[in-house]
DRENDO-1510 file (C-alpha; in Angstrom, 1 decimal, always signed):
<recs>
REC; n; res; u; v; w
REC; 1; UNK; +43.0; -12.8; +29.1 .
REC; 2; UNK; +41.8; -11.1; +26.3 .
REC; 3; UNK; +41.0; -14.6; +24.7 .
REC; 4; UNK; +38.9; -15.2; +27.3 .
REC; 5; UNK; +36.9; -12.4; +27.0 .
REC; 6; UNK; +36.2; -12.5; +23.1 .
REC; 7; UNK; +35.5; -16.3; +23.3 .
REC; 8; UNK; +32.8; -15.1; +26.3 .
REC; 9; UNK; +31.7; -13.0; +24.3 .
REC; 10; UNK; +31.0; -15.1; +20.7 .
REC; 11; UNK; +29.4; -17.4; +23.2 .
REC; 12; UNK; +26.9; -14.8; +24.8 .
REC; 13; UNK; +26.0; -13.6; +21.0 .
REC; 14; UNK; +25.7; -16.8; +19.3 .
REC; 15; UNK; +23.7; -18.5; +22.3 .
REC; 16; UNK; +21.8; -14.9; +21.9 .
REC; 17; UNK; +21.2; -15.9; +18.1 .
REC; 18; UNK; +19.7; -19.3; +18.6 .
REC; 19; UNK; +17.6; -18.7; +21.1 .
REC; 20; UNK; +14.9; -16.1; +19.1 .
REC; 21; UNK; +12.4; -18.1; +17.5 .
REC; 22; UNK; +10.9; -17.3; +14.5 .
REC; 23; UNK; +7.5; -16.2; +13.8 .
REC; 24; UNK; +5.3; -18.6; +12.2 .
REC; 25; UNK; +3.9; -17.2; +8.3 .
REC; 26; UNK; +0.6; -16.4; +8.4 .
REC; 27; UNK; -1.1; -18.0; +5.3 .
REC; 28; UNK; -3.1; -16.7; +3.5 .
REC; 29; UNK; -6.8; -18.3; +2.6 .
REC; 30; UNK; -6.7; -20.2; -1.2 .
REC; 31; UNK; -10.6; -19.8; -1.2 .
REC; 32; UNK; -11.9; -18.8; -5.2 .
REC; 33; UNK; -15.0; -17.4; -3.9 .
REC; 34; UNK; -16.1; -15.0; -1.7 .
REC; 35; UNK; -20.1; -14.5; -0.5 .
REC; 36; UNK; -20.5; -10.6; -0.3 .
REC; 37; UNK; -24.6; -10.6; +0.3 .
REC; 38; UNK; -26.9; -13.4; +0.7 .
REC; 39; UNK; -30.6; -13.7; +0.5 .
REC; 40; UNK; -33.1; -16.5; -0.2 .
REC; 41; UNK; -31.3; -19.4; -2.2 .
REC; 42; UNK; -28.9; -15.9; -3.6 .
REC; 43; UNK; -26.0; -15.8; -2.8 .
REC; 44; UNK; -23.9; -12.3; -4.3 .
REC; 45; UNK; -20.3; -13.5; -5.2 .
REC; 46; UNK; -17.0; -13.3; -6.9 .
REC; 47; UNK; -16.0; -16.0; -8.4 .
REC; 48; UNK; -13.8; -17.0; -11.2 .
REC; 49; UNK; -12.8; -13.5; -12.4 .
REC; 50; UNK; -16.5; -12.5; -12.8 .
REC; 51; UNK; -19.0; -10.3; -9.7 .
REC; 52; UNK; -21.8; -12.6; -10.4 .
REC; 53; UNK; -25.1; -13.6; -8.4 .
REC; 54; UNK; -25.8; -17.4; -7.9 .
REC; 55; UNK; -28.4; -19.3; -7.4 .
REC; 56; UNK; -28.0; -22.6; -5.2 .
REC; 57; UNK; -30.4; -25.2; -4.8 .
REC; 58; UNK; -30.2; -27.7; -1.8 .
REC; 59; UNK; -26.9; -26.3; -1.1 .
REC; 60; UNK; -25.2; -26.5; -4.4 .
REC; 61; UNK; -24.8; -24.2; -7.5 .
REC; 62; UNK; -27.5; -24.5; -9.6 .
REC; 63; UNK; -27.1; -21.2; -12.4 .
REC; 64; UNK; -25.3; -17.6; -12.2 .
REC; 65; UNK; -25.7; -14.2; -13.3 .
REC; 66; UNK; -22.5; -12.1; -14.5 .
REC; 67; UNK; -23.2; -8.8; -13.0 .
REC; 68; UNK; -19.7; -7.6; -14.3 .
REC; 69; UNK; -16.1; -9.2; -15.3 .
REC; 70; UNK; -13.8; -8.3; -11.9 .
REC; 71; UNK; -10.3; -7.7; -12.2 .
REC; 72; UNK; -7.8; -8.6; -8.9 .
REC; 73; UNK; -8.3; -4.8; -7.4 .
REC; 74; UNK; -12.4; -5.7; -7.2 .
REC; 75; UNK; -13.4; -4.6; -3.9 .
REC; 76; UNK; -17.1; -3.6; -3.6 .
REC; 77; UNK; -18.6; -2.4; -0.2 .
REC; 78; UNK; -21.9; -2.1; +1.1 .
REC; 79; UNK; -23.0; -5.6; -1.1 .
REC; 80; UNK; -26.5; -5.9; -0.2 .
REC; 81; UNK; -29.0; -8.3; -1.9 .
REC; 82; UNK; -32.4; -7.4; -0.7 .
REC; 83; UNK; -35.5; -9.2; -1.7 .
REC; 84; UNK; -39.2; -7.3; -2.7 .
REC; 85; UNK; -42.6; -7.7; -4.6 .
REC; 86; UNK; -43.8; -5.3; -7.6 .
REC; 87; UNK; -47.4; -6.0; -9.0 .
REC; 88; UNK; -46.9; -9.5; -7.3 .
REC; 89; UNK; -44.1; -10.9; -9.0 .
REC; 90; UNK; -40.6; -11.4; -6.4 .
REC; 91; UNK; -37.6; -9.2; -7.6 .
REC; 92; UNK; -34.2; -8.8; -6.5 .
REC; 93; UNK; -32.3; -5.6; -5.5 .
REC; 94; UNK; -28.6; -5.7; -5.8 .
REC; 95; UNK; -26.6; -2.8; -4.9 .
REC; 96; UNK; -22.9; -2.4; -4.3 .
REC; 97; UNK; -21.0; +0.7; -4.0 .
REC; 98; UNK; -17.1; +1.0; -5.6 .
REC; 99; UNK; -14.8; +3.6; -4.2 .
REC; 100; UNK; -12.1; +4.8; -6.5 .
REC; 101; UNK; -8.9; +7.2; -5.8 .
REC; 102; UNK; -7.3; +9.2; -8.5 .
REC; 103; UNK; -3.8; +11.4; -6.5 .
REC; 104; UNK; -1.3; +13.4; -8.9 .
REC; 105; UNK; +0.6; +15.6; -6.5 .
REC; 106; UNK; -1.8; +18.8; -6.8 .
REC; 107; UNK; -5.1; +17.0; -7.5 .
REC; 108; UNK; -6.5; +14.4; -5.7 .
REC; 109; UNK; -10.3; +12.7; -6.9 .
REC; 110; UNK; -12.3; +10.7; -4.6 .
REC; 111; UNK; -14.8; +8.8; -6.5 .
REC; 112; UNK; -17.7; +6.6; -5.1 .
REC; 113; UNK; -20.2; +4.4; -7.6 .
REC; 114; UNK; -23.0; +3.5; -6.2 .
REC; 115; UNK; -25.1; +0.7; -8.0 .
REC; 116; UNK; -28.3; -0.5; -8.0 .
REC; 117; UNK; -29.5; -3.7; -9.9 .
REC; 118; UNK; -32.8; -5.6; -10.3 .
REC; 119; UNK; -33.0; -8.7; -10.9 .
REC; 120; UNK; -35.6; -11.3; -12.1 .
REC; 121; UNK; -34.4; -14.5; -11.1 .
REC; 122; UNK; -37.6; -16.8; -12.8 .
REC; 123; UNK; -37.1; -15.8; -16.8 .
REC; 124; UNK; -32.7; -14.7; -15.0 .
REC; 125; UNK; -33.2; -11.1; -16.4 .
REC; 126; UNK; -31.5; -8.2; -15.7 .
REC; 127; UNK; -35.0; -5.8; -15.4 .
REC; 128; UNK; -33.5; -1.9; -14.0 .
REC; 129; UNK; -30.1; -1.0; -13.2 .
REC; 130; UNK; -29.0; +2.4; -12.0 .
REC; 131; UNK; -25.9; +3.8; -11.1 .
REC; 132; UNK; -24.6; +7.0; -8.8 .
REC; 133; UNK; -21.9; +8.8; -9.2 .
REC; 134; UNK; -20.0; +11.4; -6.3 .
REC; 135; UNK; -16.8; +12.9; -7.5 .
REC; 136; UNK; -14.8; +14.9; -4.8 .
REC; 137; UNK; -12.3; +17.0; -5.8 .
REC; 138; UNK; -9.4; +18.2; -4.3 .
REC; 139; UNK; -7.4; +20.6; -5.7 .
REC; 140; UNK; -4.1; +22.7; -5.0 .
REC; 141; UNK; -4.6; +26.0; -7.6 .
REC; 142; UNK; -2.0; +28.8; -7.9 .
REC; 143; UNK; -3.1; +32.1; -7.5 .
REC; 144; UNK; -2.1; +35.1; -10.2 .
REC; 145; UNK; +1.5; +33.8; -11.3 .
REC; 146; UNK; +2.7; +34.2; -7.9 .
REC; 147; UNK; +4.2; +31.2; -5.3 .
REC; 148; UNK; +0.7; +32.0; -3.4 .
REC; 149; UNK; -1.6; +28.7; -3.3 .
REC; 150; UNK; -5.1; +27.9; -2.4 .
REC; 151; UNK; -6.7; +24.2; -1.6 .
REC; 152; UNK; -10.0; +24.2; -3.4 .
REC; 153; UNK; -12.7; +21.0; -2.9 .
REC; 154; UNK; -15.5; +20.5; -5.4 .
REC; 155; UNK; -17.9; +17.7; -5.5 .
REC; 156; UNK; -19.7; +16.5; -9.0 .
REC; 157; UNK; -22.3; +14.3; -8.7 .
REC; 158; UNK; -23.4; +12.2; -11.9 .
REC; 159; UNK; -26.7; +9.8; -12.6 .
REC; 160; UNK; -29.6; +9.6; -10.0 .
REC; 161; UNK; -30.2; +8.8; -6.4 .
REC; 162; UNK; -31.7; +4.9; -6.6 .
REC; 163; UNK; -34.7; +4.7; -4.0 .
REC; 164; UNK; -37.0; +1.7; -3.5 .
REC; 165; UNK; -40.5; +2.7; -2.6 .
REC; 166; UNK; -42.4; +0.1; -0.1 .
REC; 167; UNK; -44.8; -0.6; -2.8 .
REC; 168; UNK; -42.3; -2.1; -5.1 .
REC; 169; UNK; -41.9; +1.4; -7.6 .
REC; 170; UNK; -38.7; +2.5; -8.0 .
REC; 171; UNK; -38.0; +6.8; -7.9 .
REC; 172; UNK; -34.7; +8.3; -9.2 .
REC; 173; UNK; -33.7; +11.9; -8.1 .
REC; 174; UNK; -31.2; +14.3; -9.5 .
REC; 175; UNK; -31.0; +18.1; -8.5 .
REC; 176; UNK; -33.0; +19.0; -11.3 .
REC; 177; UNK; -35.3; +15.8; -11.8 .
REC; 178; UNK; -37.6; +12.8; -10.2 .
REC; 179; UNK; -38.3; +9.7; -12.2 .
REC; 180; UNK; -40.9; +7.2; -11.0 .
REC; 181; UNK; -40.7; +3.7; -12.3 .
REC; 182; UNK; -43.1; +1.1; -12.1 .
REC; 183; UNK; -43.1; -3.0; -12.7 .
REC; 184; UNK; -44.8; -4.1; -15.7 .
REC; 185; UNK; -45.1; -7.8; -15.1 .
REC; 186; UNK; -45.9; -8.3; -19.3 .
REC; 187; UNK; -42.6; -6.8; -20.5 .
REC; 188; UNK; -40.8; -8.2; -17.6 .
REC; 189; UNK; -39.1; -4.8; -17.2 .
REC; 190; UNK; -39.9; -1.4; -15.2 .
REC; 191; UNK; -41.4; +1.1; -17.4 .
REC; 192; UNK; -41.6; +4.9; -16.7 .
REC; 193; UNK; -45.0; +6.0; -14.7 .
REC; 194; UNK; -47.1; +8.4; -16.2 .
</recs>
């Protein structure tokens, strides 16, 4: 009897056992490139190790611009390409914002770089490039020598707040300062406003 009962019972389990089916692997995509932001024949990209912006004609790469070599952890957010006219020649605004996380077990830093890039693309020149900067700070700080703690935050901000006027002039802002940048279409480049 008790044979019975055990060879029952391998049968259940082992009928049990074969009939689960696995679940299929999910594969992942084997694509080099990824499009970010496009605009016009622009397409923002990264693409063999490099964030870069390419130009395609008739639906094939004709040139690129390195914006900056990107490692494996390269994740920007917010990509935007966003085309404009200063003093009648077409530009290119790139921006991109990079979030970085810093934790040790009493300090933990939030940092977010936001960039701003204009490009260009006739003469494939780099003309005004900005970046922001927010740092915020968390902090566990010990009070007197004692077991007694306190959570502090800070923020720190760095560089200047990009903005892109409607008529093509570019402003920066800090707390303390306001830049206003204008195209000069001789020296290819924005120059400070006077």
């Amino acid at each position: 009897m008790k044979r019975i009962v055990l060879f029952a019972l391998i049968a259940m389990l082992s009928v049990n056992a074969y009939s689960q089916k696995k679940k299929p692997v999910a594969k992942k995509p084997t694509t080099t490139a990824s499009g970010l932001a496009k605009v016009d024949n622009l397409v923002a990209e990264v693409k063999k190790g490099n964030f870069q912006v390419t130009i395609n004609e008739n639906g094939k790469e004709k040139d690129a611009m390195i914006v900056k070599a990107a490692d494996a952890k390269f994740a920007p957010t917010n990509c935007k390409l966003t085309a404009f006219t200063a003093n009648g020649t077409k530009l290119y605004l790139l921006t991109w914002t990079e979030n970085v996380q810093i934790k040790t077990p009493k300090k933990t830093e939030d940092i977010t770089n936001v960039y701003s890039v204009i490009y260009e693309i006739a003469n494939k020149k780099q003309v005004f490039s900005n970046t922001q900067i927010t740092n915020h700070i968390t902090e566990i700080v010990s009070l007197g020598g004692t077991a007694a703690t306190e959570t502090q935050e800070k923020i720190r901000r760095d560089g200047f707040e990009f903005i892109l006027n409607p008529d093509g002039s570019v402003t920066q802002k800090s707390k303390n300062q306001q830049n206003k940048w204008v195209y000069d279409v001789a020296k290819i480049e924005f120059v400070a406003k006077k």
